[in-house]
C-alpha positions as CSV (number, residue, x, y, z in Angstrom):
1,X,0.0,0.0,0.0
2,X,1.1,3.3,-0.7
3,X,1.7,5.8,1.5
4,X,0.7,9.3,1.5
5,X,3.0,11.9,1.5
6,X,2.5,15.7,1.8
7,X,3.2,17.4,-1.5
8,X,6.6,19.5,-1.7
9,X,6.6,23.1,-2.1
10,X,7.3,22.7,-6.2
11,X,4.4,20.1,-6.3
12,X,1.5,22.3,-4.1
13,X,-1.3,23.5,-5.6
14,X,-1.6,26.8,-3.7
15,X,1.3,27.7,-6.1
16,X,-0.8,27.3,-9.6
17,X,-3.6,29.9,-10.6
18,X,-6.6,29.5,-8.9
19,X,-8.8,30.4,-12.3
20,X,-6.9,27.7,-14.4
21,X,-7.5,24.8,-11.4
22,X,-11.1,26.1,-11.3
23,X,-10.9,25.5,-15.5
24,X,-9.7,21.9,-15.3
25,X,-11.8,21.3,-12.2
26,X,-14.9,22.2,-14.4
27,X,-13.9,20.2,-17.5
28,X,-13.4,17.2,-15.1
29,X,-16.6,17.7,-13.4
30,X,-18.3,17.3,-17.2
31,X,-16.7,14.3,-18.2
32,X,-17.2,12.5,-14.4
33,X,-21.3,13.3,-15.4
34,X,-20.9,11.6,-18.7
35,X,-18.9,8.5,-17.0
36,X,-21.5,7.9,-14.9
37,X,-24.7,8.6,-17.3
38,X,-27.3,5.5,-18.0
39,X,-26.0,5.5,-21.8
40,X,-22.4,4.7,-20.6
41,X,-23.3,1.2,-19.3
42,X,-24.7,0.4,-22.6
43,X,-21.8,1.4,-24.2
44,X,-19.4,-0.6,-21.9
45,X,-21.7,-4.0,-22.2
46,X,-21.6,-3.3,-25.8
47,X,-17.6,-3.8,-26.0
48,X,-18.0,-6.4,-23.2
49,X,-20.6,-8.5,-25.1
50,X,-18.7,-8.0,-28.5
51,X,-15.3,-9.2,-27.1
52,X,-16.9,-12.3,-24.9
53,X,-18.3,-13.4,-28.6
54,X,-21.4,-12.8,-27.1
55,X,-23.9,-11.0,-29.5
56,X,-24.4,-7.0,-28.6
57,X,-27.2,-4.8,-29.0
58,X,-24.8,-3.7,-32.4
59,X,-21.4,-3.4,-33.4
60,X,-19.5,-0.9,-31.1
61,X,-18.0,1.9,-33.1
62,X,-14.9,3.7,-31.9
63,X,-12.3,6.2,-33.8
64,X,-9.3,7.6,-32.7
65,X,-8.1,11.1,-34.2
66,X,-4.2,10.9,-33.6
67,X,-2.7,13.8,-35.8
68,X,-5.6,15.3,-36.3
69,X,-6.1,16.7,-32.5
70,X,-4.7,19.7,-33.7
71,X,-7.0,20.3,-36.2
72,X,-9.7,19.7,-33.6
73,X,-8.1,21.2,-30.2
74,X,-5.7,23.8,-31.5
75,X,-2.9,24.9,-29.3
76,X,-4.4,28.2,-29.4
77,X,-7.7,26.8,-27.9
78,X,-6.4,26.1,-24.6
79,X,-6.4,28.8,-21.9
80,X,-4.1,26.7,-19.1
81,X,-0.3,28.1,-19.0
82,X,0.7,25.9,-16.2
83,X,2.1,23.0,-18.1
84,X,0.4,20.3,-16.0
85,X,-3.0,22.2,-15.5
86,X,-3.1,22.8,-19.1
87,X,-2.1,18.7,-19.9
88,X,-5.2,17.9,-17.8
89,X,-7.4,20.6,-19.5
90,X,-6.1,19.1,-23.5
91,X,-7.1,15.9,-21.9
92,X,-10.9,16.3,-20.5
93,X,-11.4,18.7,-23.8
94,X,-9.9,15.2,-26.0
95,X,-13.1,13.6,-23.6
96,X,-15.9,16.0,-24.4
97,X,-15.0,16.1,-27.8
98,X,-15.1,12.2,-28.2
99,X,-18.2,12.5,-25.8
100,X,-20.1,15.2,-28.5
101,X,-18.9,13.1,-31.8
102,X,-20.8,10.7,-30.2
103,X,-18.6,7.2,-30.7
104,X,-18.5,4.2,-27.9
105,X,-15.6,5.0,-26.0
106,X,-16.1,3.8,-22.8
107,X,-15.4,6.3,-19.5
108,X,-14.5,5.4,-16.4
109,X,-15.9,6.8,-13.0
110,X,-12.6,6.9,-11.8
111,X,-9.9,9.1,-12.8
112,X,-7.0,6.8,-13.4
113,X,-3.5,7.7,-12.6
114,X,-0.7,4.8,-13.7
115,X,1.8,3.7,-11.7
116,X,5.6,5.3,-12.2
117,X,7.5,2.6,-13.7
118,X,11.7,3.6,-14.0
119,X,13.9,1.9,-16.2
120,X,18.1,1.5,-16.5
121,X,19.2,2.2,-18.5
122,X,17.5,5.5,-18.9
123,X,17.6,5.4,-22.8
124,X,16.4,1.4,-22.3
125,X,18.8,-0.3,-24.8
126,X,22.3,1.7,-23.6
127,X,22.3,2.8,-26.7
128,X,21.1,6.4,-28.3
129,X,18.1,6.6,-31.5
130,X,18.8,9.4,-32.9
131,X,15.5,11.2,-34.4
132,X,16.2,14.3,-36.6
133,X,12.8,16.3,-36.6
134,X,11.9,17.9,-39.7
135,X,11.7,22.2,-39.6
136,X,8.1,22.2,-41.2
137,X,5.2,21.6,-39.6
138,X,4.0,17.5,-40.0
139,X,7.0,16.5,-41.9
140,X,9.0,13.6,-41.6
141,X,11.4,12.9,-39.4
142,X,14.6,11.2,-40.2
143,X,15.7,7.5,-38.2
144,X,19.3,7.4,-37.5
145,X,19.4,3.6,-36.0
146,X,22.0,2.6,-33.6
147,X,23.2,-0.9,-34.8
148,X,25.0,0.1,-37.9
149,X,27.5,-3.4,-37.5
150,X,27.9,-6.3,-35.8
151,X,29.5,-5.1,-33.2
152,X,27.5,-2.3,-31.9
153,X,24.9,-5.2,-31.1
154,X,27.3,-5.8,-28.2
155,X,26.7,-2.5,-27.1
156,X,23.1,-3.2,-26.1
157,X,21.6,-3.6,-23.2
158,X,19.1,-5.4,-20.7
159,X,16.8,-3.2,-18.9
160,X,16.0,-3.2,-15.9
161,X,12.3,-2.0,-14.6
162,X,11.2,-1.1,-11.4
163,X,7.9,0.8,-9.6
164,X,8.9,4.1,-8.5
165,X,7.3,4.3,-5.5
166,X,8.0,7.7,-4.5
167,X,7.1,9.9,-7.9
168,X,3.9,7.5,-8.1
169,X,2.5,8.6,-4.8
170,X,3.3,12.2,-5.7
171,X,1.1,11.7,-8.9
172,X,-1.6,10.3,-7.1
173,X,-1.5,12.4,-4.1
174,X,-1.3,15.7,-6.5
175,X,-4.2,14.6,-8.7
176,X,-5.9,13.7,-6.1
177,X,-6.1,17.2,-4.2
178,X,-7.2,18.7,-6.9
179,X,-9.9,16.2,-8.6
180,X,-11.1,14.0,-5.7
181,X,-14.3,15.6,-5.3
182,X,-15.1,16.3,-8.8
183,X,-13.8,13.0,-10.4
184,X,-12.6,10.5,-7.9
185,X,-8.8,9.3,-8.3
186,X,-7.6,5.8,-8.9
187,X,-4.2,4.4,-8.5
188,X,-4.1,1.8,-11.5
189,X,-1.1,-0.6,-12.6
190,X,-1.2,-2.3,-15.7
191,X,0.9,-3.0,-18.6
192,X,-1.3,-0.7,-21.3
193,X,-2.3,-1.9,-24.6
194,X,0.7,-3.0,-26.7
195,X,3.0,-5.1,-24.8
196,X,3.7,-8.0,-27.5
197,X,4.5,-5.4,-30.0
198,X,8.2,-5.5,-30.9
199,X,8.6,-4.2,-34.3
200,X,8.3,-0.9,-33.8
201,X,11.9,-1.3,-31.3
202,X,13.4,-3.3,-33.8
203,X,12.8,-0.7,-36.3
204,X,14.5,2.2,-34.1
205,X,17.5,-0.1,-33.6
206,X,17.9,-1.7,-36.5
207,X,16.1,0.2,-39.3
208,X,14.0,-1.1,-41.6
209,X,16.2,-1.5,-44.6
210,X,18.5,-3.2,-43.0
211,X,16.2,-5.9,-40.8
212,X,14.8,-6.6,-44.3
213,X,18.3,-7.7,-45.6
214,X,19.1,-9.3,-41.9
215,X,16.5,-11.5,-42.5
216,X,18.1,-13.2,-45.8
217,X,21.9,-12.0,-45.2
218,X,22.4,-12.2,-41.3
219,X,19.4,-14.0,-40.2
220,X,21.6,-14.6,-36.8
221,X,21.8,-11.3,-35.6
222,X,17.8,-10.3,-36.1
223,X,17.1,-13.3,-34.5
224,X,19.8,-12.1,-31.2
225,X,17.7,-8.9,-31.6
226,X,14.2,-10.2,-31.5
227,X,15.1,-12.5,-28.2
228,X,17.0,-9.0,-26.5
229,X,13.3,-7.1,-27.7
230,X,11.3,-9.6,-26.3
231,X,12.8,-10.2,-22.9
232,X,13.1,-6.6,-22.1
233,X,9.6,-6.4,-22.9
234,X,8.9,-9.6,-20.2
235,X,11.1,-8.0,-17.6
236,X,8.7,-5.2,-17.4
237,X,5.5,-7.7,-17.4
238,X,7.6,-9.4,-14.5
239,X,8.4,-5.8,-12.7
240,X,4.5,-4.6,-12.9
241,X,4.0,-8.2,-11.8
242,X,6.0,-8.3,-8.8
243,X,5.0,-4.9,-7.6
244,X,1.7,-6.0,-6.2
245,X,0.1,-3.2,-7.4
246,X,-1.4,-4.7,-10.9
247,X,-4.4,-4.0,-11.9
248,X,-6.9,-5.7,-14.7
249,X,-6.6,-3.4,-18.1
250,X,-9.5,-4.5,-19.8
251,X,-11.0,-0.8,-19.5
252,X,-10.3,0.9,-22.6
253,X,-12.0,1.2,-26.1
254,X,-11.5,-1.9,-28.6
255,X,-10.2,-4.0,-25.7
256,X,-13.0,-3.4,-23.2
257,X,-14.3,-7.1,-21.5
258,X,-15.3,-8.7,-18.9
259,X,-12.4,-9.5,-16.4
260,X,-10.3,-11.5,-18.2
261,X,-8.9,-15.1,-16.2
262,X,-10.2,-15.9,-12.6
263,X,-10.7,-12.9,-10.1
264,X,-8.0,-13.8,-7.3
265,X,-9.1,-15.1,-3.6
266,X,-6.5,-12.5,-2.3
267,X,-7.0,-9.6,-4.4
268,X,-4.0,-9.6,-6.2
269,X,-4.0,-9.6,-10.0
270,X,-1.8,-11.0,-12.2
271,X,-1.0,-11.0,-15.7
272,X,-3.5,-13.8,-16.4
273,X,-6.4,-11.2,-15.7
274,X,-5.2,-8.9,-18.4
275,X,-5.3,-8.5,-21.9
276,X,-2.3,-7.3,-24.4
277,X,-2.5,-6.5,-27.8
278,X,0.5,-7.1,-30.8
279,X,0.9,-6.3,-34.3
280,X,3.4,-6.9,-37.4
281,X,3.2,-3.3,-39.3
282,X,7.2,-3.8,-39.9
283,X,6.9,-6.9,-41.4
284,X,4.3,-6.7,-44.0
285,X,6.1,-7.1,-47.0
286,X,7.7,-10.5,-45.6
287,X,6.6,-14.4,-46.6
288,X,4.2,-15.8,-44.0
289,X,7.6,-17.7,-43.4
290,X,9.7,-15.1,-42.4
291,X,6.7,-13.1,-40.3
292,X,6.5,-16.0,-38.0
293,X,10.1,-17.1,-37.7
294,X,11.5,-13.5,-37.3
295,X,8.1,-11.9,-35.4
296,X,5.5,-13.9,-34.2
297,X,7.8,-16.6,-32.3
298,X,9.1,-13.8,-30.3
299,X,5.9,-12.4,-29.7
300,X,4.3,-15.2,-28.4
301,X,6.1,-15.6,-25.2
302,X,4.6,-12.7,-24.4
303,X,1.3,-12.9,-25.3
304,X,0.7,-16.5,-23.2
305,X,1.5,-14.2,-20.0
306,X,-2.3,-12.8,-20.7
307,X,-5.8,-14.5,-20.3
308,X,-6.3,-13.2,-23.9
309,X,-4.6,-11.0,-27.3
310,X,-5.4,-8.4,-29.9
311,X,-3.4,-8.7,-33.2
312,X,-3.2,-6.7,-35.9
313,X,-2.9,-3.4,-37.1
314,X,-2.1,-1.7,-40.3
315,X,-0.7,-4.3,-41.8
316,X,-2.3,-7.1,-44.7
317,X,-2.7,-10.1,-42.9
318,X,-4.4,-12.2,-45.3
319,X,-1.6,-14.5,-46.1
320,X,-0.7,-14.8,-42.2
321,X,-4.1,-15.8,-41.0
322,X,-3.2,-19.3,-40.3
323,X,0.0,-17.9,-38.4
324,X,-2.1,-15.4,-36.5
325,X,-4.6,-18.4,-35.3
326,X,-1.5,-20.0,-34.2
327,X,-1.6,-17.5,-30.9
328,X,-3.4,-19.7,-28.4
329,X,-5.4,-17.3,-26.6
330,X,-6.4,-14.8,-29.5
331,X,-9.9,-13.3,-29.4
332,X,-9.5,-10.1,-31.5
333,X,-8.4,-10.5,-35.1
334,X,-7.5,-6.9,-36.3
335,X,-8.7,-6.5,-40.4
336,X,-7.1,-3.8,-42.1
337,X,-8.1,-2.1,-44.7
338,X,-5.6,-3.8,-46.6
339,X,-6.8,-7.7,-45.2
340,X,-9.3,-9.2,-47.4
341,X,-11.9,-9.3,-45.3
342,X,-13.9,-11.9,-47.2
343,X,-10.4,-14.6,-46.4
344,X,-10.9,-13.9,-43.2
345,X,-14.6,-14.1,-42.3
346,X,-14.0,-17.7,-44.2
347,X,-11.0,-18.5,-41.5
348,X,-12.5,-17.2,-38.6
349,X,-16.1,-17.7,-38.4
350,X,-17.6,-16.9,-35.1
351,X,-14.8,-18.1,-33.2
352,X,-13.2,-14.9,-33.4
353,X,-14.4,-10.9,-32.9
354,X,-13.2,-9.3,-36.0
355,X,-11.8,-5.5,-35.5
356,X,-12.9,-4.0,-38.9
357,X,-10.8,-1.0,-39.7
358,X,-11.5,1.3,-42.0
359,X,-8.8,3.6,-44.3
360,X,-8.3,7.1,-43.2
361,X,-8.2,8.5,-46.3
362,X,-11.3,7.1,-47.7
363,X,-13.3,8.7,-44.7
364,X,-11.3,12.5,-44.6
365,X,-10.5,13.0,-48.7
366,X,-13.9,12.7,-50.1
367,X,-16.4,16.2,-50.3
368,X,-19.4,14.3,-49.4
369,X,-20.0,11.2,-47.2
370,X,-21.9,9.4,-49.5
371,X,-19.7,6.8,-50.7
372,X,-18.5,6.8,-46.5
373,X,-22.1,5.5,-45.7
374,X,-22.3,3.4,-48.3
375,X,-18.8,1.4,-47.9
376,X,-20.5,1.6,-44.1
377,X,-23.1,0.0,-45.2
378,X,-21.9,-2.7,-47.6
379,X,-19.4,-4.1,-44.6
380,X,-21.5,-4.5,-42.3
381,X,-24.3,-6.6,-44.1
382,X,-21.9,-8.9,-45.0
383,X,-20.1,-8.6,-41.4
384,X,-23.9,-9.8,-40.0
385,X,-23.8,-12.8,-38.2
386,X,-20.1,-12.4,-37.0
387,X,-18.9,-10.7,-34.1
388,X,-17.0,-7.4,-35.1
389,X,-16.2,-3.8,-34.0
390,X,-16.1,-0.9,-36.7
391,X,-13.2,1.3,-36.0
392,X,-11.2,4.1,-37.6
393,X,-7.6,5.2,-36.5
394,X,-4.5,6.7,-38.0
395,X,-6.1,9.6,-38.7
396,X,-3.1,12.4,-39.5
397,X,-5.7,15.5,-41.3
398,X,-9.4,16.3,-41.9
399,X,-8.8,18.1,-44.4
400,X,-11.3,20.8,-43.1
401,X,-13.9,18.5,-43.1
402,X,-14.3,19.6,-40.0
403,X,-17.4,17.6,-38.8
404,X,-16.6,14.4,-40.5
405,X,-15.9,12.4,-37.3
406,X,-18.9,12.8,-35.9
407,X,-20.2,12.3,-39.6
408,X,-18.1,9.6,-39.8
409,X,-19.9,8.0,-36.6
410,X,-23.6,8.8,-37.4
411,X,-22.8,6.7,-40.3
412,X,-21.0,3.4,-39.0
413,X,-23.4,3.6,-36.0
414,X,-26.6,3.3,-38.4
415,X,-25.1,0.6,-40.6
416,X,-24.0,-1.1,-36.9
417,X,-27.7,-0.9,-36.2
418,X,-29.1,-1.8,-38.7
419,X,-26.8,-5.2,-39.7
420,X,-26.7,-6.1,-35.6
C-alpha cells in the first residue's frame, strides 16, 4: 500500500492559478457526469458483449483522431499556461470532444493515474536513437538507428524496470487534491495496450532497410535482436508483476471485457487477468515464413503471459491468418483495410471478434460522405452474423472536413444498427 506523503513546495497546488484549477476542475466535473450517465453502461456491455463473442445490441463503433487533435483542439484553444494544468485541460477537452462526436468509448468513473515505472538504462537499450525532426510543420522525421555493424549489437543492453514508488505517490496524491471531489482518483497498474508489439523497437534499432536484408543476409543477428526485444519487454511484465500493485486493463476502447482469467481469492492480479494487444506493421512485406520465424515466435512468449490478445494493425494479414490463429489465446483478429476481409470471415467464423478497420483516407479525402455510408453500409451486411467492432484510427488531417468524425460516426453507428 502506498503511503501518502505531503506534497513538496514545487508540487502544491496553492502555487498554480486559482482560475486555471477552477478550468480543469470544471472540464473534469463534465466528463465524471458523462462517465456515470445510464448510456455509458450500454456502451461498456456493448464492447464487453462483442469481445466475450457474445452478441451485442450492435457493433461498437470507436475512432481515434491521432494527428488530427490539432486540427480539432488547437494549441491556441487552450487557456491553461501551467504545463500540468493545461495537460489535464487538453485531456478532459480530448473527452468531451469524443463525448459530442458521439462514438463508444467507454469512461471510467474513476480518474485513473498509472503507476511510475523507472527503467536502467534510462535510454532502455544503452544505446542512443537518434531522431532528426523535420523544420516544417507535420513532416517527416529522419531515423538514425544505432546498430550500424555487428558489433554495436554488443553494445546493447538489458533493462532493468522497477515501480517508483515515490514519484507514483506524488502523482496520485497531486491529482488527487485537486480532482477528488469532482472526479474521484484511482491508482491503477497495468501494462497498457501494446505489450507484444516488438517491431516498432526493432525498427528504431535496427532500421527497416536493414532488418529486411538481416532476414536473408544475417538472419543470426535479427534473431539475437528479437530474443534481446522480447525479454526486455517480459522483464517489465515481471516488474509490474511483482509490484503487487497490478491492476486488470481490460477498461479501454477496442479491448474493453469482462475481467479477463479468474478474479484472485487475495486480491492480487496477475497478468493472467489482463489482456495485451500485438501487431506486425514492420513486417508486411515479408513471406508468412519469415513473419512468423523473425516476429511472431518472439511475440508469443509474451502474449501466453495474458488471459487473452489483440493482433493486428495496419498491416495485410491475409496470407498470415493461419500464423495469427496459431496464438493460443487470441480473441481479436484486427482487419485492415488492406486484409481481405472476405479470407478472413471464411477463416475465422464466429470463433473470433473481428476489429474492422476502415482507411483514413477514404473517410477524410472525399467532399461528401456518400460513398462513406455506403462502404459503411456494404461491410457491415456482410459482417452480420459475425462478431466485429467498426473502427477508424490513424487519422493524420481532416482536411477541413471539419465535422466528418462525428459524420463519420452517425454513419458506422446506423449501418451497426441496422446489420446487428
Amino acid at each position: 500500500m502506498l503511503t501518502r506523503e505531503t506534497s513538496t513546495d514545487s508540487d502544491s497546488l496553492q502555487t498554480l492559478p486559482a482560475r486555471q484549477k477552477r478550468l480543469v476542475r470544471d472540464l473534469a466535473k463534465r466528463v465524471h457526469a458523462a462517465a456515470c450517465r445510464e448510456e455509458m453502461t450500454a456502451i461498456k456491455q456493448r464492447w464487453c458483449d462483442v469481445n466475450a463473442l457474445r452478441k451485442p445490441d450492435r457493433a461498437p463503433v470507436w475512432f481515434r483522431p491521432v494527428g488530427c487533435w490539432g486540427e480539432l483542439i488547437p494549441e491556441e484553444d487552450l487557456q491553461c499556461t501551467d504545463p500540468w494544468l493545461r495537460s489535464l485541460e487538453y485531456r478532459f477537452r480530448q473527452d468531451l470532444f469524443k463525448i459530442h462526436a458521439g462514438d463508444d468509448t467507454p469512461l471510467e468513473e474513476t480518474f485513473d493515474v498509472q503507476a511510475s515505472i523507472t527503467v536502467e538504462p534510462a535510454d532502455t537499450w544503452g544505446v542512443e536513437i537518434v531522431k532528426h525532426r523535420p523544420a516544417e510543420a507535420d513532416g517527416a522525421w529522419q531515423l538514425v538507428p544505432p546498430l550500424q555493424t555487428e558489433e554495436d549489437f554488443d553494445n546493447l543492453a538489458v533493462p532493468t524496470y522497477a515501480l517508483d514508488r515515490e514519484r507514483t505517490d506524488r502523482d496520485l496524491n497531486r491529482l488527487g487534491d485537486l480532482l477528488n471531489d469532482v472526479y474521484p482518483v484511482r491508482l491503477v497498474c497495468n501494462p497498457g495496450f501494446d505489450s507484444a508489439t516488438i517491431g516498432t523497437a526493432a525498427v528504431e534499432l535496427r532500421g527497416l532497410e536493414r532488418m529486411m536484408l538481416d532476414m536473408v543476409l544475417q538472419p543470426e543477428l535479427l534473431h539475437r535482436l528479437m530474443a534481446h526485444i522480447r525479454d526486455a519487454k517480459l522483464r517489465r511484465l515481471d516488474a509490474m508483476e511483482s509490484s503487487g500493485l497490478l491492476t486488470p486493463n481490460n477498461r479501454q476502447p477496442m479491448l474493453e471485457c469482462d475481467l479477463p482469467g479468474p478474479a484472485p481469492t487475495d486480491g492480487k492480479y496477475t497478468l493472467a487477468n489482463c489482456i495485451t494487444a500485438g501487431n506486425s506493421q514492420e513486417f508486411d512485406q515479408v513471406s508468412p515464413e519469415m513473419f512468423d520465424e523473425f516476429c511472431l515466435n518472439y511475440q508469443k512468449p509474451i502474449f501466453e503471459r495474458f488471459a487473452w490478445s489483440c493482433y493486428g494493425c495496419c498491416e495485410n494479414l491475409t496470407k498470415k491468418i493461419d500464423q495469427v490463429l496459431s496464438i493460443n489465446n487470441l480473441r481479436i483478429f484486427v482487419c485492415s483495410a488492406w486484409t481481405d476481409l472476405a479470407k478472413l470471415q471464411e477463416a475465422v467464423g464466429t470463433n473470433y471478434c473481428i476489429m474492422w478497420r476502415q482507411k483514413a483516407t477514404d473517410v477524410v479525402f472525399p467532399d461528401d460522405s456518400e460513398t462513406i455510408r455506403r462502404d459503411l453500409m456494404e461491410g457491415a451486411k456482410r459482417l452480420r452474423g459475425y462478431y466485429y467492432q467498426i473502427v477508424l484510427r490513424e487519422l493524420q488531417t481532416l482536411r477541413s472536413h471539419m465535422d466528418r468524425l462525428q459524420v463519420w460516426t452517425r454513419h458506422a453507428i446506423e449501418a451497426a444498427e441496422r446489420y446487428c
